[in-house]
C-alpha positions in Angstrom: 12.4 3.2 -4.2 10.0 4.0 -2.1 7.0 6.4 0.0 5.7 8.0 2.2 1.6 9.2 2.8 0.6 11.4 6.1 -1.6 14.1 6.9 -1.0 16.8 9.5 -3.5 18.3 11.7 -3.3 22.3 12.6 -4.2 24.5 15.7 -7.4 25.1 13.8 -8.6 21.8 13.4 -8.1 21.8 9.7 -5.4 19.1 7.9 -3.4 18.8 5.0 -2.5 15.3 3.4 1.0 14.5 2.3 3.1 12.2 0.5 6.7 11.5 -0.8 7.6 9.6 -3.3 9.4 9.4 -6.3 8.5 11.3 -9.4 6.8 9.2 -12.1 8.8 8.0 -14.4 8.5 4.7 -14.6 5.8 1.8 -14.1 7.7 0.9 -10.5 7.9 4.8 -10.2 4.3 5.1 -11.2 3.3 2.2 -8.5 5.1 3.8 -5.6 3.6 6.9 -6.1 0.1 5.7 -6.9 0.2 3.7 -3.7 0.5 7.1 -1.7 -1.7 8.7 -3.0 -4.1 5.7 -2.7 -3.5 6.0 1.1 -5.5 9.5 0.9 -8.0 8.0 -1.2 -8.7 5.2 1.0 -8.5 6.8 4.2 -6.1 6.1 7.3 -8.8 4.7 9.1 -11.0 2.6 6.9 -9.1 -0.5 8.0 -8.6 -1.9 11.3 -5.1 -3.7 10.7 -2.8 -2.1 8.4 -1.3 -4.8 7.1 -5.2 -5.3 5.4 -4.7 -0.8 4.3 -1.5 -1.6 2.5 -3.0 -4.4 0.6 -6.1 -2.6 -0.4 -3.6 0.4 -1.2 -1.4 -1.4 -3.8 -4.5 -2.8 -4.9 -6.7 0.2 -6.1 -2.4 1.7 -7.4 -2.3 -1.2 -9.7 -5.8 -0.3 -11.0 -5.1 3.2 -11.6 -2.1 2.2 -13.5 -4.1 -0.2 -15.9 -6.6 2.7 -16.0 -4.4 4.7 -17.3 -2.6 2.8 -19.7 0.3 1.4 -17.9 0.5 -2.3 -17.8 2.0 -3.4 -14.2 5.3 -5.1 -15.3 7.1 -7.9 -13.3 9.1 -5.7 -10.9 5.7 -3.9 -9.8 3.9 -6.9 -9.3 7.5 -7.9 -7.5 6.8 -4.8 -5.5 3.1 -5.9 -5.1 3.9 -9.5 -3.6 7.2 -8.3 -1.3 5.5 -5.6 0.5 2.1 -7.5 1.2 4.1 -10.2 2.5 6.4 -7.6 4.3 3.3 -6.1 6.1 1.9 -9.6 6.8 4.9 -10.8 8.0 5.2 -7.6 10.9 1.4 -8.1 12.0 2.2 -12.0 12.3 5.1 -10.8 14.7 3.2 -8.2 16.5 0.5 -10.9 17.0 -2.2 -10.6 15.1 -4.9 -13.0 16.1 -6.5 -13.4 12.8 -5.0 -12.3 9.1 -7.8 -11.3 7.1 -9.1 -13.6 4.5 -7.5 -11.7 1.6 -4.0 -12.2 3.2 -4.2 -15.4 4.2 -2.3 -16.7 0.8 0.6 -14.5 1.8 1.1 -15.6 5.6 4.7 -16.3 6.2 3.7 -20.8 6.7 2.1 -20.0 3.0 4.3 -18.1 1.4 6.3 -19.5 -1.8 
């Protein structure tokens, strides 16, 4: 299960932001398509490293979800803990100099 977020500029300098994603159907469901739409809400560029975007992302998803009503069960705070460390683990590779202090837990030396 999983997304996609994007947004496409035209010839006239106007855009249109898109996502894919699974319908919501259940909390996992929910998550995933939360965390597109969070992309949009957040912006593409309000982070320098994206590893720091998805984080934030999945963070303000899991918010909406308690907001409305829909407590985060183990496989979307599975989903939570896998992707972080997935896009922590790619900027580690790609040689990041310095993991922000909110990913430090979930370095690849760090993680359990």
């Amino acid at each position: 299960m999983s997304g996609c977020a994007w947004r496409v500029y035209k010839a006239d300098g106007s855009s249109v932001n898109w996502i894919e994603s699974p319908y919501p159907r259940t909390p996992i469901s929910l998550a995933v398509f939360l965390h597109e739409v969070g992309h949009h809400v957040i912006g593409f560029d309000r982070y320098k490293r994206r590893c720091e975007e998805e984080y934030h992302v999945w963070v303000w998803a899991i918010e909406q979800m308690k907001r409305l009503g829909v407590e985060p069960d183990a496989r979307v705070r599975r989903r939570f803990k896998l992707s972080i460390q997935y896009a922590v683990d790619k900027a580690v590779r790609r040689g990041i100099k310095r993991l922000p202090r909110v990913l430090e837990r979930y370095a690849p030396d760090r993680a359990a």
